[in-house]
C-alpha positions as CSV (number, residue, x, y, z in Angstrom):
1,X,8.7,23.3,44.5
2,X,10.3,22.7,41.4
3,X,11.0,18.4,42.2
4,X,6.6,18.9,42.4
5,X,6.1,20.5,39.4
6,X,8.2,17.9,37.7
7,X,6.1,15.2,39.2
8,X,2.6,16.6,38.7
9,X,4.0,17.2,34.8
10,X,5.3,13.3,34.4
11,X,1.9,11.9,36.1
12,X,-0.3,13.6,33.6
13,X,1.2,12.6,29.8
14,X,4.4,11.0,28.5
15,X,6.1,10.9,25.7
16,X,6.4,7.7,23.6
17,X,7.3,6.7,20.0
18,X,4.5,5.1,18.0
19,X,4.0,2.8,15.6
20,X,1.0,4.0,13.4
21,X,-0.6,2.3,10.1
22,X,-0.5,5.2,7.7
23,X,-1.8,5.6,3.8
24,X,1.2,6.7,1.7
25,X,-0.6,8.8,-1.7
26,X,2.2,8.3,-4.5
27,X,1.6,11.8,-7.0
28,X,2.8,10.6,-11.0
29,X,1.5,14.3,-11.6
30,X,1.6,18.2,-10.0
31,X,-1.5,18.8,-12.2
32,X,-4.4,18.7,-9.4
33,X,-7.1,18.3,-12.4
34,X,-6.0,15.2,-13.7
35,X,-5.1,14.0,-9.6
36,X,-9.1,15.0,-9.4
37,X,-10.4,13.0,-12.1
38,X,-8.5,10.2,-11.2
39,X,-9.3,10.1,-7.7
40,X,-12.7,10.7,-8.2
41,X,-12.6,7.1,-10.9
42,X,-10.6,5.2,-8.2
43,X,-12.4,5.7,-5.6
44,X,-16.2,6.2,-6.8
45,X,-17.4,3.2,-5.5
46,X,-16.1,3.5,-1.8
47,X,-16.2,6.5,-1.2
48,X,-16.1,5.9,2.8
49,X,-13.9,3.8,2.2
50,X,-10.7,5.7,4.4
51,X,-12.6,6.7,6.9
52,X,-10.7,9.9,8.3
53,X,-7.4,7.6,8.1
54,X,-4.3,10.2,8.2
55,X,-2.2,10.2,4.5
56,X,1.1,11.2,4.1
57,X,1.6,12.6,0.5
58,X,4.8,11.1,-1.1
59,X,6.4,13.1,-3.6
60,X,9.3,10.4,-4.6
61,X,8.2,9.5,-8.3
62,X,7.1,13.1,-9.1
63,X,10.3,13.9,-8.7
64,X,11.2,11.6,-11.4
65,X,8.1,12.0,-13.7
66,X,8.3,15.8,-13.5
67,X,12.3,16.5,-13.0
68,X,11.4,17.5,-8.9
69,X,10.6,21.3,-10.3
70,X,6.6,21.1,-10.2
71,X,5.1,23.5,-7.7
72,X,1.8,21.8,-5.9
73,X,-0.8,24.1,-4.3
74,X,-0.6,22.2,-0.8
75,X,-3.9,23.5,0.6
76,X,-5.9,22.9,-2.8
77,X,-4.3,19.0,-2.4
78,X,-5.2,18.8,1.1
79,X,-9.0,19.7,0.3
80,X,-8.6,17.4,-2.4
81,X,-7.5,14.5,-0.6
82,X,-10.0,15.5,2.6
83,X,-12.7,15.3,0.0
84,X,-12.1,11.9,-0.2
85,X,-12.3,11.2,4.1
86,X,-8.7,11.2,4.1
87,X,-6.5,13.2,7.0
88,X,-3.4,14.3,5.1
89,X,-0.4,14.9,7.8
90,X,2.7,15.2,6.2
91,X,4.5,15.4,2.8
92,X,7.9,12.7,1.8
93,X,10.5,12.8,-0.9
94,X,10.0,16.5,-1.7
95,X,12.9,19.0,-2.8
96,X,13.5,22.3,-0.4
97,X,10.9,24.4,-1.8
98,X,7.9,22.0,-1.7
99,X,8.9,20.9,1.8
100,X,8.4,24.8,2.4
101,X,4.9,25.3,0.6
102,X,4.1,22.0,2.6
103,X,4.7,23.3,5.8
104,X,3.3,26.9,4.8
105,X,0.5,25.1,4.0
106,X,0.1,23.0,7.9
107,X,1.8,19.8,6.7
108,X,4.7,17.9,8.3
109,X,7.8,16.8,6.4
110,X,8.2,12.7,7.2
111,X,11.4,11.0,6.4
112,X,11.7,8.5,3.4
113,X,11.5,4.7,4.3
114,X,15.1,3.4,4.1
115,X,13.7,1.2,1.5
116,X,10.5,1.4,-0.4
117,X,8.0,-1.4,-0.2
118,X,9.5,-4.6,-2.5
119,X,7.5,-4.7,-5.5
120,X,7.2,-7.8,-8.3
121,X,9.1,-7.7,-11.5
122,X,6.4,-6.0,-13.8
123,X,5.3,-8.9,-16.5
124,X,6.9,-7.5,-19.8
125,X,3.3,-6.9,-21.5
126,X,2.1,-4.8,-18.7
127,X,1.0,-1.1,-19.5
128,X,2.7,1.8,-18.6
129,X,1.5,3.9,-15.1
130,X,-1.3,5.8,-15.5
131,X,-1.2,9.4,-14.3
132,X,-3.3,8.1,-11.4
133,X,-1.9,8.5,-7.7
134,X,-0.7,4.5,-6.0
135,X,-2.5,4.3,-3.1
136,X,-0.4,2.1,-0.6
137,X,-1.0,0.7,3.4
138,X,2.4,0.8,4.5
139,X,1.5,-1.7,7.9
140,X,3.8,-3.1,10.4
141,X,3.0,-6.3,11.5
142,X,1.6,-6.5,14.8
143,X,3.1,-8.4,17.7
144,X,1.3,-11.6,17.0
145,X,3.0,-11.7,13.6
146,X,-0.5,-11.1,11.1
147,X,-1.8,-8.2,10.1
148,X,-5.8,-8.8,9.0
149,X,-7.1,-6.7,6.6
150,X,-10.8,-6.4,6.6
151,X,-12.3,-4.2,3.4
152,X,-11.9,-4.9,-0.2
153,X,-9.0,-3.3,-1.4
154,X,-9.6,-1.4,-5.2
155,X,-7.4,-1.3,-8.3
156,X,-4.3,1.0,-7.3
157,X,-4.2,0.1,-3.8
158,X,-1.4,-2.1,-2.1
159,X,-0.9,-3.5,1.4
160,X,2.1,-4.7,2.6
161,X,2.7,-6.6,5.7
162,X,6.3,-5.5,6.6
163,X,7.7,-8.6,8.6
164,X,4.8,-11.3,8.8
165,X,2.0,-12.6,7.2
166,X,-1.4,-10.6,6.2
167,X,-4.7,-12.3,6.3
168,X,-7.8,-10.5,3.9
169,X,-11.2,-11.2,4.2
170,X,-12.6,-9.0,1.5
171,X,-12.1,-9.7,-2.3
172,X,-8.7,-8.2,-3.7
173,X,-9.8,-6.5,-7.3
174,X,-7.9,-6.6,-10.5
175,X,-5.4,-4.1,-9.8
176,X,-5.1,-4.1,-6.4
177,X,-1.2,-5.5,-4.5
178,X,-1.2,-7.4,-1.3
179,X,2.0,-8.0,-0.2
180,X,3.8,-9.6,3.0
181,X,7.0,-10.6,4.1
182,X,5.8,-13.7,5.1
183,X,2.4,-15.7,3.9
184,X,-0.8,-14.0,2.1
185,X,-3.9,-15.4,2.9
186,X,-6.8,-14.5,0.9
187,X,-10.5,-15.5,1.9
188,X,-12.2,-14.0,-1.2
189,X,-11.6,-13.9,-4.6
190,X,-8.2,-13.2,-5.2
191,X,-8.1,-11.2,-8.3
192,X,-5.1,-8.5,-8.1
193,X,-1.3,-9.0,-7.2
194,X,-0.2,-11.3,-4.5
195,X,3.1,-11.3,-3.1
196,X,4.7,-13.4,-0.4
197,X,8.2,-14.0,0.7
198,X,8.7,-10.4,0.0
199,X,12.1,-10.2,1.3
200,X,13.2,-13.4,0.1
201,X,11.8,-16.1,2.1
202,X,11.5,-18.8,0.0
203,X,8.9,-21.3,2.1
204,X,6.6,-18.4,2.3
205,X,3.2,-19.2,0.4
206,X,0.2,-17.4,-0.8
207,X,-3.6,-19.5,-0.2
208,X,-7.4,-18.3,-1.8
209,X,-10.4,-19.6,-1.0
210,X,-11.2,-17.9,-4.6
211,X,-7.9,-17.5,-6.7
212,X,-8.1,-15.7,-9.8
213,X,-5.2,-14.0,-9.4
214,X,-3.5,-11.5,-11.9
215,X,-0.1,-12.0,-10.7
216,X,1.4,-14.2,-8.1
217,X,4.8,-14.1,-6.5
218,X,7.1,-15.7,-3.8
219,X,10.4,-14.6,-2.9
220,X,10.6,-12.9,-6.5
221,X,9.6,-15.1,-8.8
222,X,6.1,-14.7,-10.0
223,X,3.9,-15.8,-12.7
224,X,1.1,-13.7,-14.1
225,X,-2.3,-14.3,-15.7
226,X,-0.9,-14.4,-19.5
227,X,-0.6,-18.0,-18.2
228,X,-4.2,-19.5,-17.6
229,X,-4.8,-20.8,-14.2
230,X,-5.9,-24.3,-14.7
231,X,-9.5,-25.3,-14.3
232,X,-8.7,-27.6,-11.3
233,X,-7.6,-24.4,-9.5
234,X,-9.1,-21.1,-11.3
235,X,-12.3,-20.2,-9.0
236,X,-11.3,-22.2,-6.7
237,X,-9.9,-23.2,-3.1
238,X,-5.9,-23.5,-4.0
239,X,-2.4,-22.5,-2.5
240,X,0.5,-21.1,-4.2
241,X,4.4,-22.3,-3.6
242,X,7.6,-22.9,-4.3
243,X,9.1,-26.0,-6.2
244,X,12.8,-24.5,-6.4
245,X,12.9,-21.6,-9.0
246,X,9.6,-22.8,-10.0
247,X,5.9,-21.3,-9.2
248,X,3.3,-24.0,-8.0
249,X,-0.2,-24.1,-7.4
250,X,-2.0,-27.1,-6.0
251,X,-5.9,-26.7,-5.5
252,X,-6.6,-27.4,-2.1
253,X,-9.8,-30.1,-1.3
């Protein structure tokens, strides 16, 4: 009887690991006002734009901005965050007491990546953060090695294409980070951060059918808009490359 029960069980559901494209919310502030305001200025022109997508919370640089001892009404943040079509599952990089109120409150408690998205050096004339949350699309790759990316992405939100390329079709604002470990492709106006190579490949390269780029990197070394774009490129059709420790960017006919 008991060899039946075990077979009815495994014929109706397994168990599997999976692989799931999830919205990390990074909180620079406790203070659920000035989260508010600022979510409600990010995001007031798309307000669809999440779509019920699950979020997990990431509490790594409050920790830093607020010495790790702010206490966050978990339940008020969830209604916060829902207000804005978002599914929030889980809470990272909190200490032992806000993991509690997160889980009093119905939320997980995820693991931190082993290593955080890469990131561009910051140009030295860049301001400092803003008390608004970084919205980031922490993606794996798919299979076929490209992940496609089909809505513009806003100012404060990044994508990044952990191990292959990532192809946009919508226009990447002034503000906004695309990122891949392999080559960005842009058909849109490329107006925000892009950043190929990620992890250090060096032939990686980053093509706009529109670039107007803020900053652009490969493989660490970026250049950023305090440098005009030429005309033969600014608007226009071009691709961006290596030339050893150099940045290039040859329009493209």
């Amino acid at each position: 009887m008991a060899d039946v029960s075990a077979a009815r069980t495994k014929a109706v559901f397994e168990f599997k690991s999976a692989t799931l494209p999830l919205i990390a919310v990074i909180l620079k502030t406790s203070d659920l006002d000035v989260l508010a305001e600022a979510l409600d200025a990010q995001l007031a022109d798309s307000p669809d734009f999440f779509e019920q997508e699950p979020v997990v919370i990431d509490l790594s640089l409050l920790q830093e901005a607020e010495g790790g001892d702010g206490d966050i009404d978990f339940a008020a943040l969830r209604g916060l965050l829902a207000r804005h079509q978002t599914q929030p599952i889980a809470v990272r990089g909190g200490n032992d007491a806000q993991n509690a109120a997160a889980r009093a409150a119905g939320l997980s408690v995820a693991a931190m990546p082993a290593a955080p998205a890469p990131r561009a050096p910051a140009p030295p004339a860049e301001p400092p953060a803003s008390e608004a949350p970084q919205i980031v699309r922490e993606v794996p790759v798919p299979a076929n090695g490209t992940l496609l990316i089909d809505k513009p992405l806003r100012s404060g939100q990044q994508v990044y294409a952990r191990g292959g390329d990532v192809v946009v079709t919508a226009v990447v604002s002034f503000g906004a980070e695309v990122i891949a470990d392999g080559n960005v492709h842009v058909y849109a106006p490329l107006r925000g951060k892009a950043i190929a190579g990620a992890r250090g490949n060096t032939e990686a390269r980053i093509f706009s059918t529109c670039m107007e780029a803020q900053l652009v990197a490969i493989a660490g070394t970026y250049r950023t808009n305090e440098v005009p774009l030429p005309d033969s490129v600014l608007g226009k059709s071009a691709q961006v490359r290596l030339d050893g420790k150099k940045i290039v960017i040859d329009p493209i006919p």
